[in-house]
N, C-alpha and C positions, 0 to 999 in steps of 0.2 A: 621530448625524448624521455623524459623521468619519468611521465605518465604508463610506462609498459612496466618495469620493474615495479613500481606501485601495485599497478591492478596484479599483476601477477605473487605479489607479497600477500594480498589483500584476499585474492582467490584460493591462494595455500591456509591461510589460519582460517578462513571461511568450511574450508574441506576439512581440518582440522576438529576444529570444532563443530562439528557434525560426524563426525569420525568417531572421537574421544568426550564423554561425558565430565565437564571439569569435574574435578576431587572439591565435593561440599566443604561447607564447614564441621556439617556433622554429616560423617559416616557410620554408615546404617552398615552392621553386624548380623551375624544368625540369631545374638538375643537381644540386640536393641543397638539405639544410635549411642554415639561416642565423638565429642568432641575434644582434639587436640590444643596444643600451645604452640606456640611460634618457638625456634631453638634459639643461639645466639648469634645465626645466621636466619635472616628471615625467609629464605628458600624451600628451610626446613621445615617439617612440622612435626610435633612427638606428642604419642599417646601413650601414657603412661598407666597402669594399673585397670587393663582391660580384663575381665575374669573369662578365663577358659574354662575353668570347672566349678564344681560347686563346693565352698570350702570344703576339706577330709577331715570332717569332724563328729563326735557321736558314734551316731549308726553307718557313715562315711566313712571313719577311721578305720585306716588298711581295706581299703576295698577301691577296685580302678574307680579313675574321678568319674564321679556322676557331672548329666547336663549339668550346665549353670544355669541359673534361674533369670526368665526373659522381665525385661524391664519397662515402662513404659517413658516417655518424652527423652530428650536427651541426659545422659550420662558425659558426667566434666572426667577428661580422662586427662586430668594435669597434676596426679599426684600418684609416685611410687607406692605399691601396698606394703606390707610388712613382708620381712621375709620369713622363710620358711623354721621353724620352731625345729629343735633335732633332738626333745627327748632327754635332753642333759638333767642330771639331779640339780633343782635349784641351788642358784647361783655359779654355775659351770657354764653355763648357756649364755643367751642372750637374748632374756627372759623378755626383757624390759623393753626390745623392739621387734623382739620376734611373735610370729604367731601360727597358729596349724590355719588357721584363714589367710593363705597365701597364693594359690593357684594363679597366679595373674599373667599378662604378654602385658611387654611393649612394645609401639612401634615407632621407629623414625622413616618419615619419606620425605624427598626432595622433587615426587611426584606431580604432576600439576591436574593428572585429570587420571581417571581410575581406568582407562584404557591402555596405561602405556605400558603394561605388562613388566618392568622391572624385576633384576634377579634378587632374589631373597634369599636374606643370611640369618638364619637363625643361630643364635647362639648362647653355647651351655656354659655352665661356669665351674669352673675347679673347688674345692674345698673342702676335698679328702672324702666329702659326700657325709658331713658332716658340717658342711658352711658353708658360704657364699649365698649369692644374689642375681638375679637378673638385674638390678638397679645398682650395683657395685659403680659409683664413677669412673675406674678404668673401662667400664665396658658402655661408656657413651657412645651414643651408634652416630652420629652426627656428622663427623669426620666419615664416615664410610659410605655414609647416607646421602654426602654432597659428591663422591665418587658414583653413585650411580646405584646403589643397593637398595632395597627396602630392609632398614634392619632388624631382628626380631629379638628380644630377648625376653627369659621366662624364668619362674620358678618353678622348682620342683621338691619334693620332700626328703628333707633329710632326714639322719640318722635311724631310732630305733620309733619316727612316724613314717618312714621310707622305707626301712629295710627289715621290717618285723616278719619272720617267716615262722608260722607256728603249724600245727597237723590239724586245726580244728577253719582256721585260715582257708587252708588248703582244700579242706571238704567243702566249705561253701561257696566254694568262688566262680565253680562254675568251670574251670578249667583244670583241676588239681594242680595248683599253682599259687605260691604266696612269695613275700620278701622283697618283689621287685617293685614297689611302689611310685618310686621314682622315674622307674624309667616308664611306667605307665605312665604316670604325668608328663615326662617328655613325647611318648606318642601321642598323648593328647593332646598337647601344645603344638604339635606337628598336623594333627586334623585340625586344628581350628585355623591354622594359614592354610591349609589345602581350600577349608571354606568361606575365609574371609579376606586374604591379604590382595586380591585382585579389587577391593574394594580401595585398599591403600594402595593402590596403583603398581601393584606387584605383580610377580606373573607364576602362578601355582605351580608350575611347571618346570619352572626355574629358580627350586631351591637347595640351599648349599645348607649340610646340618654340619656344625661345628665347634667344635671345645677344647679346652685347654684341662690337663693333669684329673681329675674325676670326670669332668666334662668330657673329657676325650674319650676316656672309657666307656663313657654312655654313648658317643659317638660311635667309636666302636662296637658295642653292642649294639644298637641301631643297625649298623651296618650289616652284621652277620645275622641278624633276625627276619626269620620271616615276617614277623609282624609290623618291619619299618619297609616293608617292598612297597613302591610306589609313593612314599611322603617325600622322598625328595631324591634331587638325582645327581646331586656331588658332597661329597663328605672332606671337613677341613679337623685334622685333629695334634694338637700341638703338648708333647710332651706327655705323652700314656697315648695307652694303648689294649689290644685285647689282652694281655697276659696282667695289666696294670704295669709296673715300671720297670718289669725284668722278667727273668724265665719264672713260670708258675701255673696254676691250673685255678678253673676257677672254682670256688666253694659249690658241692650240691646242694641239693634242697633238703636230701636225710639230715644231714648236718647241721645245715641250717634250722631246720625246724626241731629238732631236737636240743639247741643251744636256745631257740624262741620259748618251749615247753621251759627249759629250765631257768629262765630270765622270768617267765611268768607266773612262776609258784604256782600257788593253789587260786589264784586270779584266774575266774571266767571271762571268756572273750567281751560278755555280757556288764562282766563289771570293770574290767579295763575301758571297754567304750565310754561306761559312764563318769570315768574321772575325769580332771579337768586335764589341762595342758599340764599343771604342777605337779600333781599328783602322778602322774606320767612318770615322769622324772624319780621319784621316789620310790616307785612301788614296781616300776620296769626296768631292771638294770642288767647292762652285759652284753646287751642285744650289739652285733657285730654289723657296722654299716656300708654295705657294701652290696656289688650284685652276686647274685647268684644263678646256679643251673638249677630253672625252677620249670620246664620242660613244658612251657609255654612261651613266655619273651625270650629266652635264653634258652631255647629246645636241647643241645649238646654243646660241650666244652667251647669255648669260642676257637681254640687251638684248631681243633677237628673242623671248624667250621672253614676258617678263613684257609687252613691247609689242605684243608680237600675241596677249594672252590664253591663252596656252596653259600657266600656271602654273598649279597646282594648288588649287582653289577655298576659297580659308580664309581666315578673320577673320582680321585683322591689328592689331597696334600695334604703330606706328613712333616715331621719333624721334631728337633730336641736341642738342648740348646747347650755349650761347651760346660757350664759348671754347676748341672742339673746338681749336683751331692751337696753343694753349700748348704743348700735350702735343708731347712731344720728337720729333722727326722729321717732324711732320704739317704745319704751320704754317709753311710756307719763306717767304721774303720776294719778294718778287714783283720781276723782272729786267723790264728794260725790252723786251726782245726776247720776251717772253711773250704780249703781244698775240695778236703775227703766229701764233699757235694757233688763232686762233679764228677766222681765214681774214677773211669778207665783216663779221663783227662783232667786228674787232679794235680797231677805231676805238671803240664802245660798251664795250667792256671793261679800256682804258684808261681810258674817264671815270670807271665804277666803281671799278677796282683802279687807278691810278695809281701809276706807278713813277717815282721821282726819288733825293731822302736816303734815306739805311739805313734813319731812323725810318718816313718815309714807305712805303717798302717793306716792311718788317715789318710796320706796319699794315695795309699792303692785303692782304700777306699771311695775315694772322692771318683779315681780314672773309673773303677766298675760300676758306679754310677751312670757313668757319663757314656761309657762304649755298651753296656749295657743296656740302656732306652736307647742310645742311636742304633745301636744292632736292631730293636727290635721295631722301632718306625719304619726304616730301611726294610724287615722283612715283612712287615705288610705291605709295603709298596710291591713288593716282590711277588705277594701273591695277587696283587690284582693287577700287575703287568702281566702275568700269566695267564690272567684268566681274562686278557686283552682289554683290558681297561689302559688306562691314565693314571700312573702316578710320578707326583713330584714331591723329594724330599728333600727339605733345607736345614740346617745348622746354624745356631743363634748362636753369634762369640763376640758380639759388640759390649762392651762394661761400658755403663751410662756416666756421668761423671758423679762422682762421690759414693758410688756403688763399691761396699767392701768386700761383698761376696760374688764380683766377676758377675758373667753370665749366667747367672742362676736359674733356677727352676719359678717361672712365670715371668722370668725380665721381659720378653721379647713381646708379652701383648701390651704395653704400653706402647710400642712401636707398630704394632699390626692394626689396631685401632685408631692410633695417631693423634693419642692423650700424652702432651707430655705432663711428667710429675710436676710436684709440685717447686722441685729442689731445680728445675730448671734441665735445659738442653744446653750441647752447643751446634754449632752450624750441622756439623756432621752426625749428630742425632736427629735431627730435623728432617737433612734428608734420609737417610735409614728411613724414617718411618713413613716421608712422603713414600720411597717405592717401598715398603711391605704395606701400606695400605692399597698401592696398586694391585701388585701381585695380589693381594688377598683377591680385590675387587674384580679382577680380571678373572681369574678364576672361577666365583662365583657367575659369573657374565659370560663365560665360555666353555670351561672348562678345561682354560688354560692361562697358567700368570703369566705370560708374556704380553708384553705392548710396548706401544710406541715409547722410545727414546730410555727403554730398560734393559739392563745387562740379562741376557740370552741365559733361562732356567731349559735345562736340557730336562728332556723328560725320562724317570726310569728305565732302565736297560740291564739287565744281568749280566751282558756282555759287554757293555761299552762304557759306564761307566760304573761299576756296582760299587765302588767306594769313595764315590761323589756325589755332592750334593752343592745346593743354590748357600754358598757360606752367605751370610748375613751379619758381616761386622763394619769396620772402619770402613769399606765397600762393600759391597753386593757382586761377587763375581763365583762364578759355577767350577765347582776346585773340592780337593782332598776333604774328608768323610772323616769316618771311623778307620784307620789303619786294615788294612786288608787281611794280616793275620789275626786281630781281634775278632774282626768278621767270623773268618771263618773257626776259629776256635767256639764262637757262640752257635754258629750252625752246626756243629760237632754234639755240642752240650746238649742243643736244643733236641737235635733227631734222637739220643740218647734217652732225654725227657719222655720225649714223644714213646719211646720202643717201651717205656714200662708198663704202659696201658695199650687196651687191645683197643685199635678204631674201632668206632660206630660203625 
C-alpha cells in the first residue's frame, strides 16, 4: 500500500524537474557567470558585488551608467564592492572604503531552480543621498529571502558624483537633462533584474521597488516617472516621500545647474573628468545632493505628478514612524516666526505647533515632524487609491529596548528585514519583526500584507478609515493615524502650496 504514495511522490519531482531547470552553481548573467556563497542558513544563497554598470568614472563621470564590461569563466561573487564615494573634501568622507567604482547588485535567493519565478524586492537605501550602501548589514536580505523573496540590493551614487547638474552636462546628454545621476543608476539597477533575476529564480514581473528616508524618495521618484513604467509593479516606501519629509517642491534644473556652474569655477567638464576621486573633493564644492526637475527622469514637480494622477499605476505601502524628529537634523524646534509660513493658516498652526520655552519648542517641533511625514505618506496613499490602486499605510511606535530616541527615524527597518541589533531584542521585538517581515513579504508576493495568522492591515479608504493605519508597536493591530484635525489642517496648507504655482 506505500508503493502508490511513493510512485506518485517520485512522478511529482520527476515532472518537477523537467519543469524547472535546478539553479547552478554558477549563474550565467547578461555579462558573465557569477558564483554565490551559502548564508547562515544553508537554503540560502547570496551574491554579492555583481556589476550592473560600468564603473562612473573618467569619461563615465555624470553621464547615465554605461554597459558593464562582459567577462569570460566564472566571476566569485562572495564579496561586497566598495561603496559609493559622495564627493566630500578629503577627510569628510569615507575616503578610505569608498569608491566612484561602485555600481554593483546583490542577491539573496532561497530559490532551488531558476523556474520558480519568486517575487523580487529590490531595495534602496537611505542616507540623506549622501551615504549609505546596498551592503549596510541592517539590509541583510536573508531573513526575507527565507520568507519567499529574491532579494536585491544596489548602489547608487551619491552626493556631488550623483547629483552634479551643470548647463554643459545638460547639452551633452542627449536629453537636455543632468544632476540625476542616481536615480539613473537606480533605473539601471532595475533593468539588469528585469534581465537577469529570473535566472536567480525570481520572477521579472513580480518586482516590488522599495526604500527607506532618501531611498524612498527615489522610490517615489521612480514611481511618478515615466521612465520607471514597467520595471516593477509594487512600490514599498518607508519614511519620505515625493515632497522629501514635509510640504515642498522639488529644486528645477535652472537652479540646479546654475548652483553646478558656480561649484565648478573656471573648471572644464574636460578637466573635472580628469581628476581623481580626491581632487573631486577639493576643487568641487557646494554642489547640493539631491533630485531634481531635470525634465527627463523627473519630467514635472512630483507634486503635479502624483496630484494629477499621472504616476505610474502600482500598489503601494507607505508609512512613518511615531518619533520621526529625534533623528539628528530632522526634528528642529519650532521658532515663533514659523507660523507666518503657512500664510491664511498661520493662526491654526500655531494653536497646533506652539512656539514659546525651548521645551515647548522642541516639542512642537518634534509633533510637526512626526504629523508632518505621516500627513504626507497618508497622502500618497491617497492619491493612488484614487487613481484605483492599493494602498496600505502603517505607523512605527515600537521603542526597541535601550532606544533613547523612541521610535525614531530608520528604527522600524531593523524589524522589517528582521536583523536584530546588536544590543539585543526581547520576546515582543521578535515577534514585531517576525510579522513586518511578513507583511513586507506578503506584499511583495501579492500585492497585499495580509496572511495567515496576521492582525487584519485594512487597505486605504478616504472614507473609511483616512486616519488609520496598520500601528506597528508592542502589537500589530489597525487603529488611530495622525489625528484627523492635523490631517486636515495639512491638506489645507498643502492645496494652498499647491494655489501658488500654475499646474502643468
Amino acid at each position: 500500500m506505500e508503493t502508490i504514495p511513493s510512485m506518485r511522490l517520485l512522478l511529482t519531482l520527476l515532472t518537477a524537474a523537467t519543469t524547472f531547470a535546478a539553479l547552478p552553481d554558477a549563474i550565467r548573467t547578461t555579462e558573465g557567470q557569477v558564483s554565490g556563497i551559502p548564508g547562515k542558513d544553508v537554503g540560502i544563497r547570496i551574491f554579492k558585488g555583481i556589476p550592473y554598470a560600468a564603473p562612473p568614472m573618467g569619461a563615465n563621470r555624470w553621464k547615465a551608467p554605461q554597459p558593464a564590461a562582459k567577462w569570460d569563466g566564472v566571476r566569485r561573487a562572495d564579496t561586497f564592492s566598495p561603496t559609493c564615494s559622495n564627493g566630500a573634501a578629503p577627510g569628510k568622507g569615507k575616503a578610505s572604503t569608498a569608491s566612484e567604482d561602485c555600481l554593483y547588485v546583490n542577491v539573496w535567493t532561497g530559490a532551488q531552480a531558476a523556474g520558480e519565478r519568486r517575487p523580487v524586492f529590490v531595495w534602496t537605501y537611505g542616507g540623506a543621498f549622501t551615504g549609505g550602501s546596498g551592503s549596510e548589514p541592517r539590509y541583510d536580505g536573508e531573513a526575507l529571502a527565507k520568507k519567499g523573496l529574491v532579494v536585491v540590493t544596489y548602489n547608487y551614487r551619491l552626493g556631488t558624483f550623483g547629483f552634479f547638474a551643470h548647463p554643459e552636462l545638460t547639452k551633452e546628454s542627449g536629453h537636455n537633462s543632468s544632476g540625476n545621476y542616481g536615480m539613473l543608476d537606480m533605473q539601471a539597477a532595475l533593468r539588469w533584474v528585469q534581465k537577469n533575476i529570473a535566472a536567480f529564480g525570481g520572477d521579472p514581473n513580480k518586482v516590488t521597488v522599495a526604500g527607506e528616508s532618501a531611498g524612498a524618495f527615489l522610490v517615489a521618484a521612480m514611481v511618478g516617472s515615466p521612465e520607471g513604467k514597467g520595471l516593477f509593479q509594487r512600490a514599498i516606501a518607508q519614511s519620505g516621500a515625493y515632497m522629501g519629509l514635509g510640504i515642498g517642491f522639488t529644486r528645477g534644473r535652472a537652479e540646479a545647474e546654475e548652483a553646478g556652474a558656480k561649484a565648478a569655477g573656471t573648471n572644464t567638464l574636460a578637466q573635472l573628468r580628469a581628476m581623481s576621486t580626491e581632487e573631486i573633493g577639493t576643487n568641487l564644492r557646494g554642489v547640493q545632493a539631491g533630485l531634481i526637475i531635470d525634465g527627463w527622469m523627473i519630467p514635472l514637480d512630483p507634486s503635479f505628478t502624483f496630484s494629477q494622477g499621472k504616476q505610474n499605476k502600482v500598489d503601494v505601502l507607505l508609512g512613518s514612524n511615531l518619533d520621526e524628529g529625534t533623528f539628528t537634523g530632522i526634528g528642529r524646534p519650532v521658532t515663533a516666526d514659523q507660523a507666518q509660513r503657512y500664510g491664511a493658516f498661520s493662526y491654526e498652526f500655531a494653536k497646533l505647533y506652539p512656539a514659546g520655552s525651548p521645551e515647548v519648542n522642541t516639542a512642537s517641533g518634534l509633533a510637526l515632524a512626526r504629523d508632518q511625514l505621516g500627513w504626507h505618506m497618508r497622502t500618497w496613499a491617497q492619491a493612488h487609491a484614487k487613481a484605483g490602486k492599493k494602498a496600505y499605510v502603517y505607523y512605527f511606535t515600537r521603542v526597541a529596548p535601550g532606544q533613547t530616541r523612541g521610535a525614531t527615524h530608520t528604527a522600524e527597518l531593523s524589524y522589517m528585514f528582521q536583523n536584530p541589533p546588536a544590543n539585543g531584542w526581547v520576546e515582543t521585538d521578535h515577534a514585531l519583526a517576525d510579522q513586518m517581515s511578513s507583511y513586507w513579504a506578503n506584499f511583495a508576493a501579492t500585492g497585499d500584507p495580509n496572511g495567515k495568522g496576521l492582525p487584519v492591515w485594512q487597505a486605504y479608504d478616504a472614507k473609511k478609515n483616512d486616519a488609520q493605519a496598520m500601528v506597528l508597536g508592542n502589537t500589530a493591530q489597525f487603529g488611530a493615524h495622525i489625528d484627523a484635525p492635523r490631517l486636515a489642517f495639512f491638506d489645507k496648507a498643502y492645496a494652498q502650496h499647491l494655489s501658488q504655482f500654475i499646474n502643468p
